[in-house]
C-alpha positions as CSV (number, residue, x, y, z in Angstrom):
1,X,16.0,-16.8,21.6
2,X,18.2,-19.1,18.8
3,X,14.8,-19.9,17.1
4,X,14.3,-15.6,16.7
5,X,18.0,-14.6,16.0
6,X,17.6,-17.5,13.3
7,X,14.1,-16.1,12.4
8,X,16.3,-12.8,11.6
9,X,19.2,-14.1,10.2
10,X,16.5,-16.3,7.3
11,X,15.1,-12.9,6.5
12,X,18.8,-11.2,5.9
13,X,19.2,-14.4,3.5
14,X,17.1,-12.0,0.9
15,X,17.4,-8.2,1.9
16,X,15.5,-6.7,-1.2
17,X,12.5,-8.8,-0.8
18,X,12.4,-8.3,3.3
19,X,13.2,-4.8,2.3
20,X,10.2,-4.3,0.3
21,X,7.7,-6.6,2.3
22,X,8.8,-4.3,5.4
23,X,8.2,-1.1,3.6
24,X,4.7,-2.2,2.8
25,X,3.9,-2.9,6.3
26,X,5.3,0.3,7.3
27,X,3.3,2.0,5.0
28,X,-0.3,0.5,5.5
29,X,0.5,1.2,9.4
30,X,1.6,4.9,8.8
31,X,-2.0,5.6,6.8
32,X,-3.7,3.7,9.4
33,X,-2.4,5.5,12.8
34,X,-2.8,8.6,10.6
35,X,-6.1,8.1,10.3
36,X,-7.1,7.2,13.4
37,X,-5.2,9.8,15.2
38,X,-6.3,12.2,12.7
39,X,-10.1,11.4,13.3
40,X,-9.0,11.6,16.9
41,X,-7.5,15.2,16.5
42,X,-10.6,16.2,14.2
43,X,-13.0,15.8,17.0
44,X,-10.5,17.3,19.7
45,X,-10.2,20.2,17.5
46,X,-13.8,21.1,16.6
47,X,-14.7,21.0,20.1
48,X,-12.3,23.1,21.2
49,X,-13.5,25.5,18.3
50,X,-16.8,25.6,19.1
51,X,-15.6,26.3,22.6
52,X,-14.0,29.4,21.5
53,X,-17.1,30.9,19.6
54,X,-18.3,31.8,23.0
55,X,-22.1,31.0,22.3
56,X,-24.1,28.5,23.4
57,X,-26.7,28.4,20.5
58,X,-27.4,30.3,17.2
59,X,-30.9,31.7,16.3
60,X,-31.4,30.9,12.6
61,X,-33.9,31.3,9.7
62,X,-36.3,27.9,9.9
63,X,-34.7,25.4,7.2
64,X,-31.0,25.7,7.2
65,X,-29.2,23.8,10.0
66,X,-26.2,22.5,8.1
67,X,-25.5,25.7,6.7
68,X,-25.5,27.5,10.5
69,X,-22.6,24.7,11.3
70,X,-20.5,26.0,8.2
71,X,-21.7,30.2,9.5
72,X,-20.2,28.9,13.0
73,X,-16.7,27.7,11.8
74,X,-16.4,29.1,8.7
75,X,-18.3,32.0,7.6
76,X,-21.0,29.9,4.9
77,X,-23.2,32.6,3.0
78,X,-26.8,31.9,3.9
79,X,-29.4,33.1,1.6
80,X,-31.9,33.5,3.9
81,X,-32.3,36.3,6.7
82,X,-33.6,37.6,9.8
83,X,-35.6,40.4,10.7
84,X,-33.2,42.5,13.4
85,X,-36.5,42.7,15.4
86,X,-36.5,39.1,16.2
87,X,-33.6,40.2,18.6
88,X,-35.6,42.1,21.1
89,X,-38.8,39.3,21.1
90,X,-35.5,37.2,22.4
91,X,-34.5,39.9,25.2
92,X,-38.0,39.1,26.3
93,X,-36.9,35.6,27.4
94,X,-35.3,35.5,30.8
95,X,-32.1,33.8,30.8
96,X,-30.7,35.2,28.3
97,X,-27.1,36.9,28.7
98,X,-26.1,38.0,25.1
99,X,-27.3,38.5,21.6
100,X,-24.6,39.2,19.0
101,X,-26.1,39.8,15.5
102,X,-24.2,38.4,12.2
103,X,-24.3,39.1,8.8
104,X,-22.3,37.2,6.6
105,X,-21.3,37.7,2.8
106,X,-19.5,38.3,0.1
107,X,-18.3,41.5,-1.1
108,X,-16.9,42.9,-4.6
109,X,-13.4,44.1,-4.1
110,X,-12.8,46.1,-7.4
111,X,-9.3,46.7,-6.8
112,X,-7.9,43.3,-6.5
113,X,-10.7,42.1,-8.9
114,X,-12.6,39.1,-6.5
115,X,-15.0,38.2,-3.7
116,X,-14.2,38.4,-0.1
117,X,-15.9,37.1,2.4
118,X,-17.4,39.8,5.3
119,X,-18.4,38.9,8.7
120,X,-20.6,41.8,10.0
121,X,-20.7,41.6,13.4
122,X,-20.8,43.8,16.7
123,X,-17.4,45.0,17.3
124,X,-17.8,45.6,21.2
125,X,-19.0,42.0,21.3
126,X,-15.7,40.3,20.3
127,X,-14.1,39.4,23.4
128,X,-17.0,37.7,24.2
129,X,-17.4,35.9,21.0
130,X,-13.9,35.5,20.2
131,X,-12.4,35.7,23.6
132,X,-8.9,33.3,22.1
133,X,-8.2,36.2,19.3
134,X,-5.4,38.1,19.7
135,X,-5.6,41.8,17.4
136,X,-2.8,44.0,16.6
137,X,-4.0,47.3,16.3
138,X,-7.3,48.5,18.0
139,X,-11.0,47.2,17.5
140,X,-13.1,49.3,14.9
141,X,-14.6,52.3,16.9
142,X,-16.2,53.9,13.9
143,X,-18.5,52.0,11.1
144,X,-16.4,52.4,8.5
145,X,-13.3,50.7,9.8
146,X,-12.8,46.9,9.6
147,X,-10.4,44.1,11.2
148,X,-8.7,42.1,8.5
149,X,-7.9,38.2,8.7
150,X,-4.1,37.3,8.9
151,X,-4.6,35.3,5.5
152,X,-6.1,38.2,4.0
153,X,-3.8,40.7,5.8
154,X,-1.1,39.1,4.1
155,X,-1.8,37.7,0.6
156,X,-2.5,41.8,-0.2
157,X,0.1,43.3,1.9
158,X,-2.2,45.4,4.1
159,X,-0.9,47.5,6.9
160,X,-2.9,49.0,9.9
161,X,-3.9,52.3,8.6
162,X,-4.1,51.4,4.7
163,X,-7.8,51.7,3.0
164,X,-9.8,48.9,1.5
165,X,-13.1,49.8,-1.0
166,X,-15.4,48.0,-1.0
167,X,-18.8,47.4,-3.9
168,X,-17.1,50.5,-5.7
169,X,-18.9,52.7,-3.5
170,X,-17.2,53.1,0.6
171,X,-13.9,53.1,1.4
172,X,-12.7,51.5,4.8
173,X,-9.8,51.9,7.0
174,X,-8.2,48.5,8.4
175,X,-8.1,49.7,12.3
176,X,-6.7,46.1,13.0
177,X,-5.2,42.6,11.8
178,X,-6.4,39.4,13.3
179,X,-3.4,37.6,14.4
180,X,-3.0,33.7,13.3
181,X,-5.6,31.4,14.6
182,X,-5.0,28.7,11.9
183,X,-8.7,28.7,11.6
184,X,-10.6,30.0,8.7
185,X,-10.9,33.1,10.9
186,X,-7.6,34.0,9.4
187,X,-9.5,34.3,5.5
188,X,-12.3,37.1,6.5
189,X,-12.7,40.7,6.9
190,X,-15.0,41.9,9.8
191,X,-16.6,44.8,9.8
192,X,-19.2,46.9,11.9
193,X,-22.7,44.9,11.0
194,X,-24.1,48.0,10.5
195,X,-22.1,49.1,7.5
196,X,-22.4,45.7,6.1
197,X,-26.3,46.0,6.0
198,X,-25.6,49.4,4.1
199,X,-23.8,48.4,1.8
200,X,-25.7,45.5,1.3
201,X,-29.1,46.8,1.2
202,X,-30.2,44.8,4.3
203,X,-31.1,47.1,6.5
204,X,-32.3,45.6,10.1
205,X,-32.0,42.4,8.6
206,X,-28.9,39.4,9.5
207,X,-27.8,36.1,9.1
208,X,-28.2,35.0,12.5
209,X,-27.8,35.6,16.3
210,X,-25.8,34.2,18.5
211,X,-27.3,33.7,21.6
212,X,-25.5,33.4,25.2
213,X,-27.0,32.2,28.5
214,X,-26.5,33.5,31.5
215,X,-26.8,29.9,33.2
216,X,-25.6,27.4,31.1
217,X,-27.5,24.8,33.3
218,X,-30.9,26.2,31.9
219,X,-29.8,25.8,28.5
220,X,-32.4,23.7,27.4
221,X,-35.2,25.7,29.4
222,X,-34.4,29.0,27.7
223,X,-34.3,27.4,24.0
224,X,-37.3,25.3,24.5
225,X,-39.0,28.8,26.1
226,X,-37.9,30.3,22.7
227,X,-39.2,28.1,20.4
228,X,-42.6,28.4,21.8
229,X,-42.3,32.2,21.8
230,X,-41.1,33.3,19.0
231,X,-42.3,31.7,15.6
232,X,-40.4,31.4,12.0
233,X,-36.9,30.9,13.7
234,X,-35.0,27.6,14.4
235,X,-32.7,26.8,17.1
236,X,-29.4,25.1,16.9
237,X,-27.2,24.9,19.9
238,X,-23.7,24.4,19.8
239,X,-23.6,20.9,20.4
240,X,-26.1,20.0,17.7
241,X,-23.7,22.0,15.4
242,X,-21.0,19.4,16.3
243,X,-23.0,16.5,16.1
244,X,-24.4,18.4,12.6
245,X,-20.0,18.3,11.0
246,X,-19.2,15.0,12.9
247,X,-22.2,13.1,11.0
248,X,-21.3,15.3,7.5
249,X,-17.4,13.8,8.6
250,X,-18.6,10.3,9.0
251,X,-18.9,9.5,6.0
252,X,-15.1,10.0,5.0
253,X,-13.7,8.7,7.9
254,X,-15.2,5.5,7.3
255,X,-13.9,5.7,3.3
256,X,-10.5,6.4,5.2
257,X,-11.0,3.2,7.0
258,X,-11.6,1.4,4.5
259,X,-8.8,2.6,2.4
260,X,-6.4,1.9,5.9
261,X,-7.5,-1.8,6.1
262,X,-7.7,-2.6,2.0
263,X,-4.0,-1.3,2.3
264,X,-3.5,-3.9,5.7
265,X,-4.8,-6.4,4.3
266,X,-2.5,-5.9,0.7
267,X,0.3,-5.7,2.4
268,X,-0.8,-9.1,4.6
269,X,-0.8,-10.7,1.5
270,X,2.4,-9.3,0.6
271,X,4.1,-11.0,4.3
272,X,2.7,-14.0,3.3
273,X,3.7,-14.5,-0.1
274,X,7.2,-13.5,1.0
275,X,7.3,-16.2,3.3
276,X,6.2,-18.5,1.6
277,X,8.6,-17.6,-1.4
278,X,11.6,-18.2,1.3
279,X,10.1,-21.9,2.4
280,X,10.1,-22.9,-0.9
281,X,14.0,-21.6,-1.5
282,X,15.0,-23.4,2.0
283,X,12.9,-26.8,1.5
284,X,15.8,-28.9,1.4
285,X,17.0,-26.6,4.4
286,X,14.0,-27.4,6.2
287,X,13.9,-31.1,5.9
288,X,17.2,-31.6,6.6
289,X,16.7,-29.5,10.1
290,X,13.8,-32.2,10.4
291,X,16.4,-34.8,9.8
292,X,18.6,-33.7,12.8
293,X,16.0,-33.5,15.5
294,X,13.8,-30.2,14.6
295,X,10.2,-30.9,15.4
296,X,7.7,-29.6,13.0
297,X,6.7,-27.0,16.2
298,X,10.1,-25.6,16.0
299,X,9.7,-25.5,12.2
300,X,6.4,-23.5,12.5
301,X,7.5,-21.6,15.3
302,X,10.8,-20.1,13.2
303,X,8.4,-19.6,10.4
304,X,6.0,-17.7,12.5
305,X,8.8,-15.6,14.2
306,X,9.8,-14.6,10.6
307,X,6.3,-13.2,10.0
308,X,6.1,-11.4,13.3
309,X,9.7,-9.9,13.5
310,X,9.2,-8.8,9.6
311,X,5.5,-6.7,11.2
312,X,7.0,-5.6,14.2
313,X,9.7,-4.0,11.9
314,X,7.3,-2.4,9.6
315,X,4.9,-1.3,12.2
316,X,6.9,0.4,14.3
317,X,8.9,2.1,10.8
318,X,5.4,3.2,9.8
319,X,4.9,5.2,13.0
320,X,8.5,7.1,12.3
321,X,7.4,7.7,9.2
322,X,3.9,9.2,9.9
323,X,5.0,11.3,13.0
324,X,7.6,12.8,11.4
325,X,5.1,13.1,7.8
326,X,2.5,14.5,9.8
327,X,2.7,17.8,8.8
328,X,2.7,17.0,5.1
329,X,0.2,14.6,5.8
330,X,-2.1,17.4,7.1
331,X,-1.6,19.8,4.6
332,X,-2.6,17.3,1.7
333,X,-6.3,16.6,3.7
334,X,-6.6,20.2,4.6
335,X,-6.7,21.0,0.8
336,X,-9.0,18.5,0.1
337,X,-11.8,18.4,3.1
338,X,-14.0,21.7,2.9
339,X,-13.2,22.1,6.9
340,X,-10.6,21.2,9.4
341,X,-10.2,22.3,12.4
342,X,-6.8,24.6,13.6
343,X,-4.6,23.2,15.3
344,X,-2.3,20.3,14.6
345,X,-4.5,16.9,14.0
346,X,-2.0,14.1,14.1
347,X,0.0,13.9,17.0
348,X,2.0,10.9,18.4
349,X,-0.2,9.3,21.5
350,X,1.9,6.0,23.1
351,X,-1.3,4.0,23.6
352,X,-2.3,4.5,20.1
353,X,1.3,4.0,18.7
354,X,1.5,0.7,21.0
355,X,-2.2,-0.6,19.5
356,X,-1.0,0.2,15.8
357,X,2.0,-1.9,16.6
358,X,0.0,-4.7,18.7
359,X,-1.9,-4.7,15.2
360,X,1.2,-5.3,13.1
361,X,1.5,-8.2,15.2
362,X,-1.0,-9.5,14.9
363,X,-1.1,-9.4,11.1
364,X,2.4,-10.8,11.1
365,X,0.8,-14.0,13.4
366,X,-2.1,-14.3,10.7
367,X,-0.3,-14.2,7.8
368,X,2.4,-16.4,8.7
369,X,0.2,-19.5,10.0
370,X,-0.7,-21.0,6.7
371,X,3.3,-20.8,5.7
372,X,4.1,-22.0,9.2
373,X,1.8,-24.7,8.7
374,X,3.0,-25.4,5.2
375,X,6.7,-25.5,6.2
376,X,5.9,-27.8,9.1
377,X,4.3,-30.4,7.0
378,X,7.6,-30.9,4.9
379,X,8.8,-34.5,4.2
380,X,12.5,-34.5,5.9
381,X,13.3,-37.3,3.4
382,X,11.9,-36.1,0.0
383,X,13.2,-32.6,1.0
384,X,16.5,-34.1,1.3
385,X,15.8,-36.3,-2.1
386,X,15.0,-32.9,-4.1
């Protein structure tokens, strides 16, 4: 215990330089428990989401998987289609609970001068598809009434009841808003699939179909019984969609990584340099504890408390600082990855906090061994001599 309060008292001997060793520590530990439970929240999240389209695979034109993972979460335009017919060669099968057509594009809006992105859909299929959505207003009834996104709803100030055209040519009433899902759900209009093919010229033709089981347990049965049957189509099920955005995620999380440990191991560097700075100030100090009975263990034990009380600091600072940052944290990657999940991503877990901080340590034990080692090999008497 007098060896750490010394420890502490030696770094308060130069409070800027402790000061700004700490604040590096703190700030390579904040990016990396960021990370990490961000990467942690990412998967979380796009299970849960995938959960919530209520579909256990997605009928697709052959060639195009990674595209069906974007159509899934966020409404990617596909430029290939299906024939509507291929819907009833799927009835056929036996297993199979629901088929939910989707046609997905983007639409002139003349008035506000831009694209927006449609999701033609069956209307009476949305609890099923979308069973977490909550809608104020009523579901579209007739094919020329649509359900706006909240985004959408309001960046253009749209009511319930107000009329939106569409290609210059059909006018459509918005018979309900989408409340907030914090999903990209919130950015699209849905309308009746029918009137989308209309007004897109694709009649009896769609995106995709999502396809529900009636057994989940026979999943692979049914799609393995579909494939055989019914040519020019390709399967994806929904957990090869999340295996499809984890693997297309990879890929930065490990740059992230990367960037978390370069920034660990700079800031290493940093605890060591400082240390060593202070043993070469307190030399004379040093050997003349030597002189009155300190061993050179007690020596390199102080030195290495330093190092591990300076970490400890910084770790745990660097957790404050990315709990209560996570929000702005969050928004800077959601402008900058092409898809997160809704939800919040980075949220304080104890075990993690505790491993970040059992980390610190163990940079602070690292980096102070060779200056530990170095002020333990000092000469009491040529200290003493200057």
């Amino acid at each position: 215990m007098p060896f750490l309060v010394l420890a502490f008292k030696n770094l308060l001997r130069h409070r800027i330089r402790s000061l700004l060793t700490l604040i590096g520590i703190a700030a390579s530990i904040a990016v990396l428990f960021s990370i990490i439970s961000f990467n942690r929240g990412f998967e979380r999240g796009l299970a849960r989401e995938l959960e919530r389209t209520g579909i256990h695979f997605m009928v697709v034109p052959s060639g195009c998987p990674h595209e069906v993972a974007s159509l899934v979460l966020h409404g990617a335009v596909i430029p290939k289609f299906l024939d509507a017919e291929i819907a009833s060669k799927i009835r056929e099968v036996e297993g199979i609970a629901l088929i939910s057509p989707i046609l997905v594009s983007q639409l002139p809006n003349p008035v506000k001068n831009r694209l927006d992105i449609a999701y033609g859909m069956e209307m009476s299929h949305i609890s099923m598809l979308k069973p977490s959505w909550k809608i104020e207003g009523d579901i579209p009834e007739s094919d020329y009434e649509i359900i706006a996104g909240s985004e959408v709803a309001g960046h253009d100030n749209i009511r319930i009841g107000d009329s939106v055209e569409y290609t210059g040519e059909k006018t459509f009433r918005v018979s309900g808003i989408l409340e907030r899902t914090g999903s990209q759900d919130d950015a699209f209009i849905y309308m009746p699939i029918k009137a989308m093919q209309e007004l897109l010229g694709k009649h009896e033709r769609v995106t995709a179909l999502g396809v529900r089981v009636s057994d989940p347990g026979r999943l692979s049965v049914v799609t393995e019984k579909l494939a055989g049957e019914v040519p020019g189509i390709q399967i994806v099920t929904i957990g090869q969609v999340m295996t499809s955005i984890s693997n297309l995620a990879s890929s930065a999380k490990i740059l992230s990584l990367s960037i978390a440990l370069i920034a660990v191991l700079i800031s290493t560097v940093g605890v060591m340099n400082s240390i060593l700075m202070a043993i070469f100030e307190r030399t004379q100090e040093i050997g003349m504890m030597r002189a009155i009975g300190a061993s050179r263990f007690d020596i390199f034990s102080i030195t290495i408390k330093e190092t591990v009380l300076l970490t400890t600091l910084g770790g745990f600072a660097g957790i404050i600082v990315s709990v209560i940052g996570s929000g702005i944290i969050e928004g800077l990657v959601r402008k900058f990855m092409p898809y997160v999940p809704s939800g919040k991503m980075i949220a304080f877990e104890p075990w993690l906090a505790g491993l970040c901080i059992a980390f610190s340590i163990i940079v602070g034990i690292l980096s102070g061994i060779y200056p530990a080692w170095k002020a333990s090999k000092v000469n009491p008497i040529e200290a003493i001599r200057g």
